[in-house]
C-alpha positions as CSV (number, residue, x, y, z in Angstrom):
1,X,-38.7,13.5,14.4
2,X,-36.1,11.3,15.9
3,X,-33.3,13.4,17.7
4,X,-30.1,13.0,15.6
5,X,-27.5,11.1,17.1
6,X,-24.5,11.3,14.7
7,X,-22.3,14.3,14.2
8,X,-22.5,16.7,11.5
9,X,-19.7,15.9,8.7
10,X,-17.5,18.5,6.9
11,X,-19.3,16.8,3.5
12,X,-22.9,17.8,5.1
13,X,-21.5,21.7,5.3
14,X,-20.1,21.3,2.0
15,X,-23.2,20.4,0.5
16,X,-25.4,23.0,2.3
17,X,-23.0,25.5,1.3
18,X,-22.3,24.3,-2.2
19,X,-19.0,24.4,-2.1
20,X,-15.7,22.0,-2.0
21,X,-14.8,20.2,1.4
22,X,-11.2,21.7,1.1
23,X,-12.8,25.3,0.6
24,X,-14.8,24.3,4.2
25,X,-11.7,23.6,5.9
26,X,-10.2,26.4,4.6
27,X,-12.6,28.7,6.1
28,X,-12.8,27.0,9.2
29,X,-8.5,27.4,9.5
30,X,-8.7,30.8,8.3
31,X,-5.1,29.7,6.1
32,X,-6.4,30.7,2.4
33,X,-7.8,33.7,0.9
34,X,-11.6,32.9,0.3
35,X,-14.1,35.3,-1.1
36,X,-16.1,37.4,1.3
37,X,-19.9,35.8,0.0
38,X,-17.9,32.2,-0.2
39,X,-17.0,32.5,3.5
40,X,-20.3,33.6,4.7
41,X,-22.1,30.8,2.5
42,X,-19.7,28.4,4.7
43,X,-20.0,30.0,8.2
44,X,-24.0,30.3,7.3
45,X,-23.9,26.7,6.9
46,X,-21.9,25.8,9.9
47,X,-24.4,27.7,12.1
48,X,-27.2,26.0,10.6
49,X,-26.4,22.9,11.0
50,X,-24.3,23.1,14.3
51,X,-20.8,21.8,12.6
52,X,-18.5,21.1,15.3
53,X,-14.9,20.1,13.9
54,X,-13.3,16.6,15.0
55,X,-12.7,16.4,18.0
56,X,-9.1,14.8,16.8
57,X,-8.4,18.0,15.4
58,X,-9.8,20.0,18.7
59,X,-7.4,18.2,20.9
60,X,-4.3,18.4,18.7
61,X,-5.3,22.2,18.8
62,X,-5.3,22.0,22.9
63,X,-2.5,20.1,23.2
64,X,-4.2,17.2,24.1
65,X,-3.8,13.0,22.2
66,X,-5.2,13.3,19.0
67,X,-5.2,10.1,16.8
68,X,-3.5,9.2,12.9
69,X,-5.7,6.9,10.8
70,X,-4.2,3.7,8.7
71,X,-6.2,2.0,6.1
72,X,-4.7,-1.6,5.2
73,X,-5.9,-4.3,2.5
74,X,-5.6,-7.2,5.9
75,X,-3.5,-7.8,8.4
76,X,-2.6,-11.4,6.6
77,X,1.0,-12.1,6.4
78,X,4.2,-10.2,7.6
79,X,4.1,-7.6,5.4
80,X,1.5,-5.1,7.1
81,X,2.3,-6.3,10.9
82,X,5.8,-5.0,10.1
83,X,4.5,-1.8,8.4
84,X,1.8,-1.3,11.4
85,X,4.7,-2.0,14.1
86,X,6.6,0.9,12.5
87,X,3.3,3.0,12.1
88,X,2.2,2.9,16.0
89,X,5.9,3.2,17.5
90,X,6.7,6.9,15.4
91,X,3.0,7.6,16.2
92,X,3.5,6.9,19.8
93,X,7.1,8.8,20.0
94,X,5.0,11.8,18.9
95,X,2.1,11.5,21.6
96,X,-0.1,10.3,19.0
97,X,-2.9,7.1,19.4
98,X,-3.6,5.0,16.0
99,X,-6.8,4.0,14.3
100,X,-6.6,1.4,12.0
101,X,-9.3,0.4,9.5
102,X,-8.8,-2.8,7.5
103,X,-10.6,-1.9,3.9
104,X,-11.0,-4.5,1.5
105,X,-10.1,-3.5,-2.3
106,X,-13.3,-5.6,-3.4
107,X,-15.6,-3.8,-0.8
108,X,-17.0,-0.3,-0.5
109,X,-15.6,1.2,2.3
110,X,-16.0,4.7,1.3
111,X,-18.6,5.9,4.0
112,X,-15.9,4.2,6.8
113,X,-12.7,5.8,5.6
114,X,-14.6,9.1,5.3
115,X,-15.6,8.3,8.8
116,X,-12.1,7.6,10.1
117,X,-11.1,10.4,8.8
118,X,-13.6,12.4,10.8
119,X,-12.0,10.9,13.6
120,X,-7.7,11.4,13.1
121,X,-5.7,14.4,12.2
122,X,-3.9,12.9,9.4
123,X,-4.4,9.6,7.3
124,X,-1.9,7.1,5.7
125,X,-3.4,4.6,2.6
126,X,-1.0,1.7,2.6
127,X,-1.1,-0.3,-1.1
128,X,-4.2,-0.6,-2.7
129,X,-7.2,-0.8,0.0
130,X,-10.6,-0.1,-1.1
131,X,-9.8,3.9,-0.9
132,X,-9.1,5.1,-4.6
133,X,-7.4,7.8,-6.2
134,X,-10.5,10.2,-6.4
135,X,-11.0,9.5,-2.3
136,X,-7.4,10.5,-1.3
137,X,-7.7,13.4,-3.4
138,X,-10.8,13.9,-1.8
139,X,-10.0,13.7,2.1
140,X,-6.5,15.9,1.2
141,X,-7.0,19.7,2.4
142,X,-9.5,19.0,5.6
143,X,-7.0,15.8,6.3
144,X,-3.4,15.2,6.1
145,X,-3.0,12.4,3.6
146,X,0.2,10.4,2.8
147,X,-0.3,7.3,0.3
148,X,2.1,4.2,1.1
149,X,3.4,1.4,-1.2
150,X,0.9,2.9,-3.9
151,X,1.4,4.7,-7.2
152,X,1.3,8.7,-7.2
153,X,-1.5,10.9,-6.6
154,X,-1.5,14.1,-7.6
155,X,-1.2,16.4,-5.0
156,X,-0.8,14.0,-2.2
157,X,2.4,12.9,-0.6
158,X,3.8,9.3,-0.8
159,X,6.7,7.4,0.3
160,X,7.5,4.2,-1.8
161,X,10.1,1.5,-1.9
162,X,11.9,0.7,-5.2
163,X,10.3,-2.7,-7.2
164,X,10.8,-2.0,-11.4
165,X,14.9,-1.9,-10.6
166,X,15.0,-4.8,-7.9
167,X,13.0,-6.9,-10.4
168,X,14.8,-6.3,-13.5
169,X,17.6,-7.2,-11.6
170,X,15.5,-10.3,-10.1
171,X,14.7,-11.7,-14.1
172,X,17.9,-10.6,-15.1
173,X,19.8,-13.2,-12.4
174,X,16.7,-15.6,-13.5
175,X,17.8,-15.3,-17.4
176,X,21.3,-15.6,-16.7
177,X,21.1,-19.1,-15.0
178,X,19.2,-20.3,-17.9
179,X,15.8,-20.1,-17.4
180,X,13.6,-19.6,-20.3
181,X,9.5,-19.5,-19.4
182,X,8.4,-17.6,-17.0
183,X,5.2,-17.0,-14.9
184,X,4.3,-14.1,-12.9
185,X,2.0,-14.7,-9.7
186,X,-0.2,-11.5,-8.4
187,X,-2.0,-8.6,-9.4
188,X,-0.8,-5.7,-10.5
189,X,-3.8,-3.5,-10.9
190,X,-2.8,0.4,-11.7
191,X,-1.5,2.1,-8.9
192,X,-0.3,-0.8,-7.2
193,X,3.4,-1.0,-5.9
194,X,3.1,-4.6,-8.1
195,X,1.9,-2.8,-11.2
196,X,5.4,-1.4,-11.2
197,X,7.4,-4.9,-10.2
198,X,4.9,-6.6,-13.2
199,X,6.3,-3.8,-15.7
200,X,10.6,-4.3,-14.3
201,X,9.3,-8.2,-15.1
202,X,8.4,-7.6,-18.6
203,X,10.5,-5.0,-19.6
204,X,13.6,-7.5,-18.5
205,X,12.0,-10.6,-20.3
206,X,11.8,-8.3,-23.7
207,X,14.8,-7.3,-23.2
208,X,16.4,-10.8,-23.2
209,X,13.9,-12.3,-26.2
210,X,11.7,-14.2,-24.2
211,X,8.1,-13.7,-24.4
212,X,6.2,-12.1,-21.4
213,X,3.1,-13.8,-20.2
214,X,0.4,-12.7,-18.9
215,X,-0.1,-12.8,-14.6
216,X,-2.0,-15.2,-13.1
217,X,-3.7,-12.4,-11.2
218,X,-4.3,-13.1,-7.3
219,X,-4.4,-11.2,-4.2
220,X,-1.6,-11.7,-2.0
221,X,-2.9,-14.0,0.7
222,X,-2.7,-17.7,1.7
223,X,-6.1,-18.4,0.0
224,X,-4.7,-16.7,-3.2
225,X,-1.4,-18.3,-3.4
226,X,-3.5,-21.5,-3.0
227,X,-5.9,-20.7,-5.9
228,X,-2.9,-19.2,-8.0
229,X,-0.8,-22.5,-7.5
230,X,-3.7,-24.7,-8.7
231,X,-4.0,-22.9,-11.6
232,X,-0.2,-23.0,-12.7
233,X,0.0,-26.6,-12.0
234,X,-2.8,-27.2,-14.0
235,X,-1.1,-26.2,-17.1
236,X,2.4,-26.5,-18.2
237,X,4.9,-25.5,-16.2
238,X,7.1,-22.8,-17.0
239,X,11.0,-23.5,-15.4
240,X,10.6,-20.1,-13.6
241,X,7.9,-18.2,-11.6
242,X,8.2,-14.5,-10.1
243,X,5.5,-14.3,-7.0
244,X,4.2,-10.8,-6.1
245,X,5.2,-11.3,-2.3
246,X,6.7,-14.3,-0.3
247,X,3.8,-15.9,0.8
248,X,2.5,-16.8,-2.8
249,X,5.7,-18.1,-3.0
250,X,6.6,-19.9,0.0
251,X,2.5,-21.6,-0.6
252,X,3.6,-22.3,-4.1
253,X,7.2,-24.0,-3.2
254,X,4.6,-26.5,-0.7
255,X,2.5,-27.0,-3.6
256,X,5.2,-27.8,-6.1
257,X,6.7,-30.1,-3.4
258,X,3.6,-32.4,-3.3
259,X,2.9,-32.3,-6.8
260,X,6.8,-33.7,-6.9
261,X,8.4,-31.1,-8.3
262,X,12.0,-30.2,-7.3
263,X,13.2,-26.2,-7.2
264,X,14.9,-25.0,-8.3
265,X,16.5,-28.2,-10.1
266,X,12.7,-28.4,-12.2
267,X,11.2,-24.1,-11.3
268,X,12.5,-22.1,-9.9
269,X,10.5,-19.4,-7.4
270,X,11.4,-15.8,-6.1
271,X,9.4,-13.9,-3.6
272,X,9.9,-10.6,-2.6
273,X,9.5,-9.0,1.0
274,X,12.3,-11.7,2.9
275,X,9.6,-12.0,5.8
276,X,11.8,-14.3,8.4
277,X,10.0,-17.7,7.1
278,X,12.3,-17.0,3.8
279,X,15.4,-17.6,5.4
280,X,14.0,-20.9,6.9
281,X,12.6,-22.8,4.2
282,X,14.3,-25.3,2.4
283,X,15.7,-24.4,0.0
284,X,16.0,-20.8,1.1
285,X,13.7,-18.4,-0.9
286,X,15.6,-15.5,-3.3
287,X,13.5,-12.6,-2.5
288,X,14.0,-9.1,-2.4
289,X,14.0,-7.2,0.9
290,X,12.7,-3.6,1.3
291,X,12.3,-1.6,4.4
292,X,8.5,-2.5,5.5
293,X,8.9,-1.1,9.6
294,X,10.4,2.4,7.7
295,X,7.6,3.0,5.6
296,X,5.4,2.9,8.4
297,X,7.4,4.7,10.8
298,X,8.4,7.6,7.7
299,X,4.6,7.8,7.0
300,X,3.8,8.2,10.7
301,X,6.4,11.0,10.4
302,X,5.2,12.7,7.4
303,X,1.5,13.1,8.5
304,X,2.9,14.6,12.0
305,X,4.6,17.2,9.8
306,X,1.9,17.9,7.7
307,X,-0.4,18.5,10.3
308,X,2.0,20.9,11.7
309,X,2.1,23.1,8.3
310,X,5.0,21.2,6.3
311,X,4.8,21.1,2.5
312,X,3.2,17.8,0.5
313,X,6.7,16.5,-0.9
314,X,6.9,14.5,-3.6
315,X,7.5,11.1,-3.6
316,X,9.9,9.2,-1.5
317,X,11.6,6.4,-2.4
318,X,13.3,3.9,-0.4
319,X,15.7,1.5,-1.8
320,X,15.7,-2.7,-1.8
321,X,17.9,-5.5,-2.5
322,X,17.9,-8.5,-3.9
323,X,18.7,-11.3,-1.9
324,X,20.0,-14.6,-3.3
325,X,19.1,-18.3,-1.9
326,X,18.5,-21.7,-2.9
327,X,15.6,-21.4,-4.5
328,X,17.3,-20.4,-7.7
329,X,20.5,-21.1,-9.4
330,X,23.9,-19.1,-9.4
331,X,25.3,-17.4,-12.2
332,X,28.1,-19.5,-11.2
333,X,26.0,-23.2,-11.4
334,X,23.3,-22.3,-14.2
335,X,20.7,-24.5,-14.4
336,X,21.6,-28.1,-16.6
């Protein structure tokens, strides 16, 4: 038989013990009260198999550079540069390296998180990679978890920014200047931060009688702002489209512009994010700014604590703002 290579997981003692992964961990910190035969069921397995825990975890232990974990979608766009830039420099302040894993939501990347997490003393989910609900809840108790720009999971702490408020208020400058059709580009599968941006969009367009359509559902790249701007042209136009982030809409503004349509004079277009190419184009994109480099550097923050014994909080919240350019009209010069 081939000598093993690989080391033994806390999910391989779990298993030959029979019992939950944060029950292992448990044992192995000594922190909560476990059952004498639990315990020895855990500690037999351990011997057995030779379970040594992370060596993240050793060094953090002995004082020495143990490592935090983040999971992103990509690293396409300004979006999750900004949120990794505020990520690494807590993480560094603290004496702590950073693993990144870049997990796909349309790939199984299960057996790699699990083995990041092997690796780090703490990890942060940003949005909605390919890690789930059930996996977070899953790696919390032998890992410090913190979900980021995500819905809630129970029993796992999260730090958000606010999108249903900033887009009510978003359609309701949209309604105001006239506009009476609308489009919505993204996807905002449950969980997502967009889930909740979709929901401030149609709650506003009920609110003012006009009918909510359904989202032209894309992931928030180049290549999906492409694809999601062929199909809207393809149809009729509505005289106003809300993009999940700015660079479905600053791809959909080129689009329009060689198809020969004027915005916002003909559609207009809001983004949300203000990445620095917003303030450039022309017209000037009306987006909604939120504090990308905070959420990293807060989550970086959080984990640190937790590892250190702090209490899961609940949510955190961070506020945006909507910021006005030419890519709509005013109030004051509603569309003719």
């Amino acid at each position: 038989m081939a000598k093993r290579t690989e080391p033994v997981t806390i999910y391989e003692v779990a298993a030959r013990a029979g019992v939950s992964i944060a029950t292992v961990s448990r044992v192995m910190r000594g922190s909560l009260p476990v059952s004498g035969p639990v315990r020895e069921r855990v500690l037999d397995a351990v011997r057995e198999l030779r379970y040594v825990p992370s060596g993240a975890a050793s060094a953090l232990a002995g004082g020495g550079r143990a490592a935090l974990g983040l999971v992103l979608p990509h690293l396409e766009g300004a979006y999750y540069a900004q949120l990794l830039i505020g990520f690494e420099t807590e993480a560094s302040s603290l004496g702590l390296a950073v693993e990144v894993l870049l997990a796909n939501p349309k790939t199984d990347a299960g057996a790699a998180v699990r083995q990041l997490a092997e690796r780090v003393v703490g990890v942060a989910f940003a949005a909605r990679s390919a890690a789930g609900d059930e996996l977070l809840a899953e790696l919390t108790g032998p890992r410090s978890v913190v979900a980021v720009a995500r819905g809630s999971v129970a029993d796992v702490s999260s730090i958000n920014t606010e999108n249903r408020d900033a887009m009510g208020q978003l359609v309701g400058h949209l309604l105001a200047t006239g506009r009476t059709s609308f489009a919505f580009l993204g996807d905002p599968e449950p969980g997502s931060d967009l889930r909740e941006r979709y929901a401030g969009f149609a709650e506003t367009l009920r609110r003012g009688g006009c009918p909510v359509p359904e989202p032209i559902r894309c992931p928030l790249t180049e290549a999906g702002g492409v694809d999601a701007a062929r199909r809207l042209l393809a149809g009729p136009l509505p005289d106003a489209v809300v993009c999940g982030n700015d660079l479905i809409a600053l791809v959909l503004m080129q689009a329009l512009a060689k198809a020969g349509v004027t915005v916002p004079d003909q559609v207009a277009v809001t983004g949300w994010d203000d990445i620095l190419a917003a303030r450039y184009i022309t017209p000037g994109l009306t987006t909604v700014t939120q504090p990308v480099e905070e959420l990293g550097r807060l989550a970086a923050r959080r984990l640190h604590e937790q590892v250190h014994g702090a209490a899961v909080p609940e949510t955190q919240v961070l506020p945006t703002a909507v910021v006005h350019r030419g890519s709509c009209c005013t109030a004051d010069s509603p569309r003719t």
